[in-house]
N, C-alpha and C positions, 0 to 999 in steps of 0.2 A: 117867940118860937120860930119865925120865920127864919130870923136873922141867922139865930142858931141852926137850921139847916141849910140854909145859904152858905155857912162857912163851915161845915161840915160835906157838903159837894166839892166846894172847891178846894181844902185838903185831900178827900177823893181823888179827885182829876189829877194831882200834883202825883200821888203814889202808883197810879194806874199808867202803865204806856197807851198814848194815842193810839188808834190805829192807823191814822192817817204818816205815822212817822215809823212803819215798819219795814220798809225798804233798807237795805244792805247792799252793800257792794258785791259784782259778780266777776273783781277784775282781784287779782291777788295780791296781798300785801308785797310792797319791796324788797326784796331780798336783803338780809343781813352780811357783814363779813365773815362774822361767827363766832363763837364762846367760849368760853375755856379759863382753865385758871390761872393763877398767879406762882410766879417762880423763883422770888424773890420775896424775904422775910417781910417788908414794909414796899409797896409799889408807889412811885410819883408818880401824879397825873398833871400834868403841866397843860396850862392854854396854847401853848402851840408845837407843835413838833421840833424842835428846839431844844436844845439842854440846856442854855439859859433863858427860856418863858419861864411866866411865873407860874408858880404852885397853886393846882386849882384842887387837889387834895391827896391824903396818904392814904392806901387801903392796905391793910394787913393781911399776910397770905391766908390765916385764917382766920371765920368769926370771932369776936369776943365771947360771944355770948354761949357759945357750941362749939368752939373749936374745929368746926367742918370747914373744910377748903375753901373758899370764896369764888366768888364766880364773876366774871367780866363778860362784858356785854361789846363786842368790838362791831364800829359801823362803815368805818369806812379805815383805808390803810395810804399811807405811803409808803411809797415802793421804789425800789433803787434800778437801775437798766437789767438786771441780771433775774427782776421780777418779784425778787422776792422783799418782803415788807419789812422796813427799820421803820415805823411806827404805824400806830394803830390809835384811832378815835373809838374812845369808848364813852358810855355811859356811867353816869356816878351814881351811884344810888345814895339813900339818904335826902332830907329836906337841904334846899328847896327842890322840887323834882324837877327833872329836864336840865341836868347840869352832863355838860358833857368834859370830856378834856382829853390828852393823848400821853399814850404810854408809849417806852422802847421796846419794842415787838420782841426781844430777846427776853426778855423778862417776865412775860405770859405765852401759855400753849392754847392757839385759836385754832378750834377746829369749824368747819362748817355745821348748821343747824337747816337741820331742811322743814323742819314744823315752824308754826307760828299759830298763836291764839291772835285773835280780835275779839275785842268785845266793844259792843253798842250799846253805849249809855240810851240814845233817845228809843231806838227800836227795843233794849231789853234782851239782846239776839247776844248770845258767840258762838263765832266762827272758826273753826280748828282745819289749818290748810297744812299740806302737804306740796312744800316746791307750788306752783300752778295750782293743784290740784286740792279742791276744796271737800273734805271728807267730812264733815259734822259740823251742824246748825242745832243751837238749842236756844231755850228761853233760861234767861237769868236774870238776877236779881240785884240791884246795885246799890250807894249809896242813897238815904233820903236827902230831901233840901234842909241845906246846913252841915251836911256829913258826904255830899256828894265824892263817887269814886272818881280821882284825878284821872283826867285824858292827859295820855303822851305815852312813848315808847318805854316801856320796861323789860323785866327779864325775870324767870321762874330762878329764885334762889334757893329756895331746899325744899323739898319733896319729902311727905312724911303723911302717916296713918294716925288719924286723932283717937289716942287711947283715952287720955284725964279728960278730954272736950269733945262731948259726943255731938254738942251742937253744929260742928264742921263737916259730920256727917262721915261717908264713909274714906273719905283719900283728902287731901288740903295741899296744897302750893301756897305757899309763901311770895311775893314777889319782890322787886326791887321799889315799888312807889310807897309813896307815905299819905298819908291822908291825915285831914283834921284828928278824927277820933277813929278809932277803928277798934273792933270786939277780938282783933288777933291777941293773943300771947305776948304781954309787953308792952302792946297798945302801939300805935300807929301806921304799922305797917298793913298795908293793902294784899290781903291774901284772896287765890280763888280756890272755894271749895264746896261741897257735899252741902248738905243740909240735913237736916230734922221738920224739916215746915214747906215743903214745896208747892200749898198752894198758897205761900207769898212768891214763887218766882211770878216776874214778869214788872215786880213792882219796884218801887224803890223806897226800901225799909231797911237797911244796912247802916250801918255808922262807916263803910266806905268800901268795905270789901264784897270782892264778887260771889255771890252764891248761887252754886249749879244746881241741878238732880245732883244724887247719888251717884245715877245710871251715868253721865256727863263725866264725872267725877271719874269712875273706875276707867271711862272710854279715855281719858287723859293721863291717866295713872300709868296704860299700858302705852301709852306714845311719845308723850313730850317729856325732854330731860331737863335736868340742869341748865341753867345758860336759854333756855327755850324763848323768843321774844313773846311778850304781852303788850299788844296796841290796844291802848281806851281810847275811843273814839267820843267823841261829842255827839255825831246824830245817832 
């Protein structure tokens, strides 16, 4: 019996955020170049700004899966003396996560994004900034061990109100990462959303995706777009 409670504590501890790791950053995430989409039937992303790098992948102007526009995540640019950008570093989405490569700026429309989500795996915390300026802090819910939500920079891919899956609760974002397992629509892709059960935020009980409030939820619903960046942090 002991035993048994021994290791029923320390599954406990594992699902429960420390309080000793609730601290958050008060300085604001990096600025992005910006989002926008694709302008061209099939887009190369090549390893280096170059038209002869090699092919680091093809994104299709629109999804397969919905046929909505696609979204590019641009982070940094090259630029010609005249200032204006013939290529763009973006983000790939899809496994493995954290793939970058560069496209011909002619070929996507980047506009700026002045919002940005962070979320803190170890504090349980996100952060929803505006430019500097930091406008909501909540408690959320993340993947459990073994289904942990990946850390690294991503991007809000489709925005949508869960009608057939009440369990996402009232508003869901979709995003650019993948995770081992994940309870999204299709399976693997890392979404943040609503809930049905918020007194498991704070824990880590998800097969990898982010779970807000409701309330979290609508307050995101009415601000962040398309293209929106999502930073997972590790603390």
């Amino acid at each position: 019996m002991r035993v048994a409670l021994g290791i029923a504590t320390v599954a406990t501890a594992a699902l429960v955020a420390p309080s000793s790791v609730l601290a958050v950053s008060s300085v604001a995430p990096a600025p992005v170049v910006g989002a926008g989409t694709i302008n061209v039937p099939f887009l190369t992303v090549r390893a280096a700004p170059r038209h002869d790098a090699r092919v680091v992948a093809r994104l299709s102007e629109f999804r397969p899966q919905d046929y909505r526009p696609r979204y590019v995540l641009a982070v940094a640019a090259m630029r010609v003396k005249t200032g204006k950008a013939s290529w763009y570093k973006i983000t790939v989405p899809g496994r493995p996560n954290g793939r970058t490569g560069w496209v011909r700026a002619g070929h996507v429309t980047i506009r700026a994004v002045p919002w940005q989500v962070v979320v803190y795996r170890g504090s349980r915390l996100v952060q929803v900034w505006k430019g500097k300026e930091l406008v909501n802090t909540a408690r959320v819910a993340i993947g459990a061990p073994g289904m942990e939500t990946p850390t690294g920079l991503y991007f809000v891919t489709v925005r949508f109100k869960p009608v057939q899956v009440p369990f996402l609760g009232s508003f869901a974002f979709e995003t650019s990462a993948y995770s081992k397992l994940s309870e999204w629509p299709g399976g693997g892709v890392v979404g943040v959303h609503g809930t049905t059960a918020p007194e498991l935020l704070g824990q880590a009980v998800s097969h990898g995706c982010v779970r807000i409030s409701n309330q979290t939820a609508d307050f995101l619903r009415d601000r962040i777009p398309l293209g929106t960046p999502v930073r997972i942090l590790a603390s």
